[in-house]
C-alpha positions, 0 to 999 in steps of 0.5 A: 915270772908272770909274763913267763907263765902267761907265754906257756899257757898261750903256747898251750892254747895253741897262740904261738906268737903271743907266746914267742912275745912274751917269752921274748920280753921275759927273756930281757928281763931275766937273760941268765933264765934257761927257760925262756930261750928254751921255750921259745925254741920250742914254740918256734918248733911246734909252729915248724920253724926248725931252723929258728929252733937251732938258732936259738938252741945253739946257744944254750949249752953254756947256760947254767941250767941246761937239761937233756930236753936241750939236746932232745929238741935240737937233734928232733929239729935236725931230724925233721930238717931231714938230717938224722946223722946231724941228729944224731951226733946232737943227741951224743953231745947230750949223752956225753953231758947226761950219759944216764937220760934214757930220754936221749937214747930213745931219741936215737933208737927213734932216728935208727928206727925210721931209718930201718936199722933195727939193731942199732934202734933195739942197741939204744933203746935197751941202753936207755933201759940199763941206764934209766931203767924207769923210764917208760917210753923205751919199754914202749918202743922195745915191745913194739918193734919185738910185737911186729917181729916174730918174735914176740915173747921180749915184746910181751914182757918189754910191753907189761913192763911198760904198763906198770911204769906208765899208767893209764895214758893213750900208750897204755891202752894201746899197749894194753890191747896189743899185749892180748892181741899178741896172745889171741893172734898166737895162739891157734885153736881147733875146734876148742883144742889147742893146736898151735903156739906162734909167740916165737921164731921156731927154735930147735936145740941139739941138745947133744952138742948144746953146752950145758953150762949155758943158759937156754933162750928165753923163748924156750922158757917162756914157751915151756911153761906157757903151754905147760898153762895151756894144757894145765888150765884146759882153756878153749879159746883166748879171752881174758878169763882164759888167758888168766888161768893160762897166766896163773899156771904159768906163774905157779910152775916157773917158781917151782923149776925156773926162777932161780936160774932164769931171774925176770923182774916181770915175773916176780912181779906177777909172783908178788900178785899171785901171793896176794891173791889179786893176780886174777883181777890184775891179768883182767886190769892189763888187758882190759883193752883187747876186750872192754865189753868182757872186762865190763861184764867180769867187773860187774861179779868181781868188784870186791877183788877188782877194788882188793887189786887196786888197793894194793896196786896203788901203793908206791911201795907196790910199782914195779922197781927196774933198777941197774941190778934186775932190769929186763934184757931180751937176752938174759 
């Protein structure tokens, strides 16, 4: 309807109640549209009325065309009244009515992570993923809180994954640069020799009473073959050439020992790359952010491989593909 689309594009332009008019007057000429209610809450939302917003939002349930963004912006007009546990329990009507929308659980992570209950945040973002493995943002909210912990390894590869779902918005860039500040904050060099790598917690294992049968953490395999790429690519200092190279490395030989025992989606991802030869040009691509001057500098001797890596990367067949059978657990 004409008037409908004129209301969105009022709301856009930041003209509130023009839009809620409109949506108000299509809503009488079309009362079975989910839309127009729905978009009135939303405006009424974004102008922070939220008691209006659940007024309105609670009567939707019933409607034919109902979404789980229902149920997304009810539980945030909740949450932003300052009851999260009313929150909550709005989101878990949703799931219950769209039990796989990742939405919903990244809804709830965001609730239990404000109120720093870490686990029970790091518990939904990770069901959204298994449920809704191509959905971006709980990628997003896993790598961050994992960066901002000390251990960092699941934050590297929840935030790689997400760049490869959610491409060139404001998250990726500022994923981009906390992916290699991650890496060049730990990893500590002296004098150009290596001397630390604080990508983890320390780990020790008694490999005496360490059952044999189980698989070891994922920060000792990660950690293993990432010096292994240190020292391999005789690097100095982080950059995003040296990087590369440690990355390379680090690729080549966890195929040859590991890959089998230790599956990662990420990883055969990079494989793919690497057989393609586009893998260097793709290590500058992902981190471009954390050092644009040398980015810019690489790109000017390097564009024929920069264009080779594009070409291949933005053919559908070629984005990485989580799925219920191969999506990324900090555990596994």
């Amino acid at each position: 309807m004409k008037k409908g689309s004129e209301a969105i594009k009022l709301m856009d332009a930041g003209k509130i109640e023009e839009s809620i008019i409109l949506l108000q007057e299509s809503q009488k000429l079309d009362p079975e549209n989910f839309d127009y209610p729905y978009e009135t809450a939303y405006a009424n939302y974004l102008k922070k009325d939220y008691k209006t917003a659940i007024e309105i939002l609670q009567k939707l349930e019933n409607y034919k065309n109902t979404n789980a963004q229902l149920y997304t912006l009810w539980g945030n007009s909740y949450d932003n009244l300052g009851n999260p546990k009313k929150a909550i329990e709005i989101y878990d009507n949703g799931i219950k009515k769209f039990p796989n929308k990742g939405l919903l659980y990244l809804e709830k992570g965001v609730v239990y992570e404000f109120e720093k209950d870490y686990n029970k945040a790091i518990e939904n973002y990770q069901k959204g993923i298994s449920l809704d493995p191509k959905y971006p943002s709980n990628y997003f909210r896993m790598a961050n809180l994992y960066l901002n912990s000390d251990d960092k390894v699941p934050g590297l590869i929840y935030g790689e994954i997400f760049l490869n779902l959610e491409r060139t918005t404001n998250r990726t860039k500022e994923m981009s640069k906390s992916l290699y500040d991650a890496y060049k904050n730990s990893i500590v060099f002296i004098n150009g020799e290596w001397k630390e790598l604080n990508l983890c917690k320390n780990l020790t294992l008694d490999l005496e009473q360490y059952d044999k049968t189980k698989k070891l953490p994922l920060c000792m395999i990660y950690g293993k073959w990432f010096i292994y790429g240190l020292l391999n690519s005789n690097v100095k200092e982080i950059n995003l050439d040296s990087l590369s190279k440690i990355r390379q490395e680090f690729i080549k030989n966890y195929f040859e020992k590991d890959n089998k025992d230790y599956p990662n989606i990420l990883f055969d991802y990079q494989k793919q790359m690497a057989d393609n030869n586009i893998f260097d040009a793709y290590n500058h691509y992902i981190f471009q952010m954390g050092a644009p001057e040398e980015f810019g500098e690489w790109l000017k001797t390097n564009q024929t491989e920069y264009d080779k890596f594009v070409d291949w990367y933005i053919k559908n067949e070629n984005i990485i593909n989580p799925t219920a059978k191969n999506y990324f657990h900090a555990t596994n």
